[in-house]
C-alpha positions in Angstrom: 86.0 116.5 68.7 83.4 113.8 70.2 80.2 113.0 68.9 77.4 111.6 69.8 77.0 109.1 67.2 77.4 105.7 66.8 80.2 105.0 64.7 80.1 101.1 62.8 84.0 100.5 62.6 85.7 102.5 59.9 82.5 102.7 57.3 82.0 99.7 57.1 78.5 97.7 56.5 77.5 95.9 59.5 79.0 92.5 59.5 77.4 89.5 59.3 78.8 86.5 59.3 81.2 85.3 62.0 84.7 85.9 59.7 83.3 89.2 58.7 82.8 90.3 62.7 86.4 88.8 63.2 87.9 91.0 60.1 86.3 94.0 61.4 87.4 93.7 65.4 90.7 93.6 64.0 90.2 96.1 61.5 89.0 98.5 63.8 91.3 98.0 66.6 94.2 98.3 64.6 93.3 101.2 63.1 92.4 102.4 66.5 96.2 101.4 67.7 97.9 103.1 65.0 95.4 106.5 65.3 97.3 109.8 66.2 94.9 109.9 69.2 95.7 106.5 70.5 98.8 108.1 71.2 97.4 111.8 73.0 97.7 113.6 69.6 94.8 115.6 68.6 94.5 115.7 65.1 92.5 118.9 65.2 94.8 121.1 66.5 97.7 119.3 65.4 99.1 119.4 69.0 99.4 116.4 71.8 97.2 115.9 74.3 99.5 116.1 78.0 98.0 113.9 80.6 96.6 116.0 83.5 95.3 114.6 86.7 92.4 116.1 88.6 91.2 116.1 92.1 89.0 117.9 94.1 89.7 118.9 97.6 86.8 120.7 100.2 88.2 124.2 99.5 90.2 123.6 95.6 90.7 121.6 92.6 94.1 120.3 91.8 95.4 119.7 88.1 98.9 118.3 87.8 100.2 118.4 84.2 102.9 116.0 82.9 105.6 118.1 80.9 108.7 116.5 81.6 111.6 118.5 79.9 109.5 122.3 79.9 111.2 124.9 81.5 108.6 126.6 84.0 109.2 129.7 81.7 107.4 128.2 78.9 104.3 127.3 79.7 101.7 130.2 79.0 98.7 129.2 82.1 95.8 131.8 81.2 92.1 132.5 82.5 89.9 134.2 79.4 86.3 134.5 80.3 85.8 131.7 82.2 88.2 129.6 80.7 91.5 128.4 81.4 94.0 127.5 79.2 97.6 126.0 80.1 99.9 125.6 76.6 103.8 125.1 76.0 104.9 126.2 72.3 108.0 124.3 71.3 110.0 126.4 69.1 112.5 124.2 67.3 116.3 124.8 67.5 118.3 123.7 65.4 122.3 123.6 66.2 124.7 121.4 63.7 127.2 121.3 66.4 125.2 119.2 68.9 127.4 116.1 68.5 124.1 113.9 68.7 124.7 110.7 67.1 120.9 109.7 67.2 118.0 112.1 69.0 115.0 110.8 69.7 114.0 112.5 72.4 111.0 114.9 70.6 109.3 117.7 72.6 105.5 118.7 71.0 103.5 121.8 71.7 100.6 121.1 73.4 97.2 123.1 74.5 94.0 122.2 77.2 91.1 123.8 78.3 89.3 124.1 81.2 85.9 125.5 81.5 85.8 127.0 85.2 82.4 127.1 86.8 81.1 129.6 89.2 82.1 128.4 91.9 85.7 128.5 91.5 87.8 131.9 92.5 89.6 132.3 88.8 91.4 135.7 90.2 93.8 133.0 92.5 94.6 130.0 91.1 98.5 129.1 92.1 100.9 127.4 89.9 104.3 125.7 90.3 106.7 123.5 88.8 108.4 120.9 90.5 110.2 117.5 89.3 108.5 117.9 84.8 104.8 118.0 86.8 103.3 121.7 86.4 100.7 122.0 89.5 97.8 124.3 89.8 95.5 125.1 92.3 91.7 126.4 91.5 90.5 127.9 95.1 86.6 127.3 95.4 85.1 130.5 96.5 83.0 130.8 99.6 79.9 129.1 99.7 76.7 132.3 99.7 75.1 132.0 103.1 71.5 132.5 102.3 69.9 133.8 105.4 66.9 132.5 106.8 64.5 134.7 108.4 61.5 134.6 109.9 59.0 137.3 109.1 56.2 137.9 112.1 52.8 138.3 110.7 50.6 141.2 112.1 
C-alpha cells in the first residue's frame, strides 16, 4: 500500500557525513533492486502486479493487460459496485512425465482493480484476447444535456 510519508532509507538515522550519504544511496537502492516490488510483486497480496496500459479515447477507455501464456478462459474480468477487477488464478499442475530437463518458465496469479467513475457505462465494457494481451474497452456514457431555458418574466 502507498503512504504518504516520507520514508529516510531503510530506518535509518539521517546521514551525515559524505561516506555515510554514499553507504545509504547504496543501501537503499539495493534493497530497493532486490524488493519483491521492484519486480511487480505485491507483497500484500502475495500476487504479481501485470503491467496494464491505459488510454483514453473521446467515447472509451482502453486497458490492455500483458498475460502472455493465459488461456482467455482463465481470466475472471468482474464489475462489483463500481469496481472492476481482472484476475488469473494459476492452479499448479504437476505431471512427472513432462520430460522437462530444466523449467523456468513460472506463471503467477495475479489481481487489479479499477475504480470506475460515473461516467463510464460499467453494463458494456468489451473484452478480448489476442496475441498474451487481454483488451478491454470501458464505453463512456453520454454526456447529460442540461437544458437551458429561458423563463419570461410577467
Amino acid at each position: 500500500m502507498t503512504t504518504l510519508m516520507k520514508r529516510n532509507g531503510n530506518g535509518h538515522a539521517p546521514a551525515t557525513t559524505f561516506s555515510g550519504l554514499v553507504d545509504q544511496l547504496f543501501q537503499d537502492n539495493l534493497g530497493r533492486f532486490f524488493d519483491d516490488n521492484f519486480w511487480g510483486f505485491d507483497g500484500n497480496t502475495g500476487r504479481s502486479q501485470v503491467p496494464v496500459n491505459i488510454r483514453e479515447t473521446d467515447k472509451a477507455y482502453e486497458l490492455q493487460f500483458m498475460a502472455p501464456g493465459v488461456k482467455k478462459e482463465d481470466f475472471k474480468v468482474q464489475v462489483n459496485d463500481g469496481l472492476l477487477t481482472v484476475s488469473f488464478e494459476h492452479k499448479e499442475e504437476n505431471n512427472p512425465n513432462e520430460g522437462w530437463l530444466r523449467k523456468e518458465f513460472r506463471r503467477q496469479s495475479f489481481s487489479r482493480s479499477f475504480t470506475l467513475q460515473d461516467t463510464v457505462d460499467g453494463e458494456n465494457i468489451g473484452a478480448r484476447y489476442d496475441n498474451g494481451v487481454l483488451y478491454l474497452t470501458i464505453p463512456k456514457k453520454e454526456p447529460v444535456q442540461k437544458n437551458a431555458k429561458q423563463i419570461q418574466i410577467q
